[in-house]
C-alpha angles and dihedrals in degrees: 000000000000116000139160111261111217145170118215115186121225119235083252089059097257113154099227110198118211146134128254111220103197124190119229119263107257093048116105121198118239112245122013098298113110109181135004134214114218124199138186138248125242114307096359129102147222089284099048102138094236092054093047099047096053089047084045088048085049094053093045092060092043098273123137103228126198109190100192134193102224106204082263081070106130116356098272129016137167119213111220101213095055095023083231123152102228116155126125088297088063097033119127104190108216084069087071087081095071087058093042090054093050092056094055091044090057092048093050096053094060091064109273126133120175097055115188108202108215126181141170121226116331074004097070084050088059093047093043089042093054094043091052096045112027117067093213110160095203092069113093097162153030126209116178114181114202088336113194119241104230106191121135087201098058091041096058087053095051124082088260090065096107095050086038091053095051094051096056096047094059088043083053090049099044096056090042084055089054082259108121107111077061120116129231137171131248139183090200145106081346129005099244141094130270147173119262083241092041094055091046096046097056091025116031134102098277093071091199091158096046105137096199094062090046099045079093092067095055113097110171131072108301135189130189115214115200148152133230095237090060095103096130112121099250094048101041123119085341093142096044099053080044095057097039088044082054101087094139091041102106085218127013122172131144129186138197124219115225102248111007129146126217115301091008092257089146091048103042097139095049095043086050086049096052094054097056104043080049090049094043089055100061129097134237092223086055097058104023092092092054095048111028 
């Protein structure tokens, strides 16, 4: 696939790599979306199969499509310009924001002007977060594919409460210890490798990035993309706590493909297909309040 390599730079100043699919220039989407923003999951890239396809799948149908590297991009990175090790292991996650932020900002300034976020995994917690907290206009829609459930809560009820436990209290110790740029490995809720101050930040007992608790704040047309064989903790009933937690959502709707693995990366076709049937069908009156 051919595509337009580009390097968008964060508020912070963080250089942000992606690719640029753009449609060619007699194709017309289908419903009122122009152009959709795609981000990756924990540990993954721009190029992760899962997030291309499905920007590949978008241009074919008339989209404009933005695939974009957040600082979380890989496990561990260093950026050149700070000598700072940053990557999925540093990331704290409300930082996400600022990258989201600068790929709107380049697709708007295209030319576009009704933007739908889409993500895959801790993605789909990036694309729901900023939807819920940013009151960005140009955003008419949400598309969160297999989203994580980070709630420590949750977490401490579920049968992976001992392993959990005993990964947030060395967390706890090591950043007592002035330890907490450290790294350690877990098992749980994912098998990588984080900071102490990393872990606490997406899984502590703060919960500041449970989606549930933020569906209320999102208040533009939302679907939720899963697959059957997503029963891990983190991943269960996930789209259907999302969708009933979206009252102010106009339109709020998820569905779950027999079948289908996390992230839908054995079922890539059928994932790309789903979304736009599910963006043709809406309507311009249902997103015009949200992006004029």
């Amino acid at each position: 696939m051919l595509v337009d390599l580009i390097r968008l730079t964060a508020a912070d100043g963080m250089e942000l790599d992606g690719a640029f699919f753009e449609p060619s220039p007699d194709a017309k989407p289908d419903g009122p979306i122009d152009a959709v923003l795609c981000i990756h999951g924990s540990g993954r890239a721009f190029y992760t199969a899962a997030t291309s396809n499905m920007a590949n799948d978008l241009r074919n149908r008339g989209y404009a499509a933005l695939t974009l590297n957040t600082r979380g991009h890989d496990t561990v990175w260093v950026d050149r310009q700070t000598g700072v090790a940053e990557g999925n292991a540093y990331e704290i996650l409300d930082t996400g924001r600022q990258d989201l932020r600068a790929g709107i900002d380049y697709l708007s300034g295209l030319g576009y002007r009704r933007i739908g976020i889409l993500g895959h995994s801790m993605g789909a917690v990036k694309v729901a977060y900023y939807a819920a907290t940013e009151a960005d206009a140009r955003v008419a829609a949400v598309i969160p594919v297999s989203p994580v459930r980070l709630s420590c809560s949750y977490y401490l009820e579920s049968e992976d409460a001992e392993e959990f436990r005993a990964n947030l209290e060395m967390a706890d110790r090591m950043e007592a210890e002035g330890r907490a740029l450290d790294l350690f490995y877990v098992d749980f809720p994912i098998k990588e490798m984080f900071s102490a101050a990393a872990y606490l930040d997406k899984h502590g007992p703060l919960e500041r990035y449970n989606i549930i608790q933020h569906a209320p704040n999102i208040r533009v047309p939302m679907f939720v993309l899963s697959g059957s064989l997503e029963t891990h903790t983190r991943l269960l009933d996930v789209p259907q706590d999302m969708i009933t937690a979206a009252v102010n959502s106009p339109r709020a709707e998820y569905l779950v493909l027999e079948g289908g693995n996390h992230s839908l990366t054995n079922m890539m076709p059928e994932a790309g297909v789903a979304v736009l049937d599910w963006l043709a069908s809406l309507s311009a009156v249902g997103v015009s309040v949200a992006a004029d």
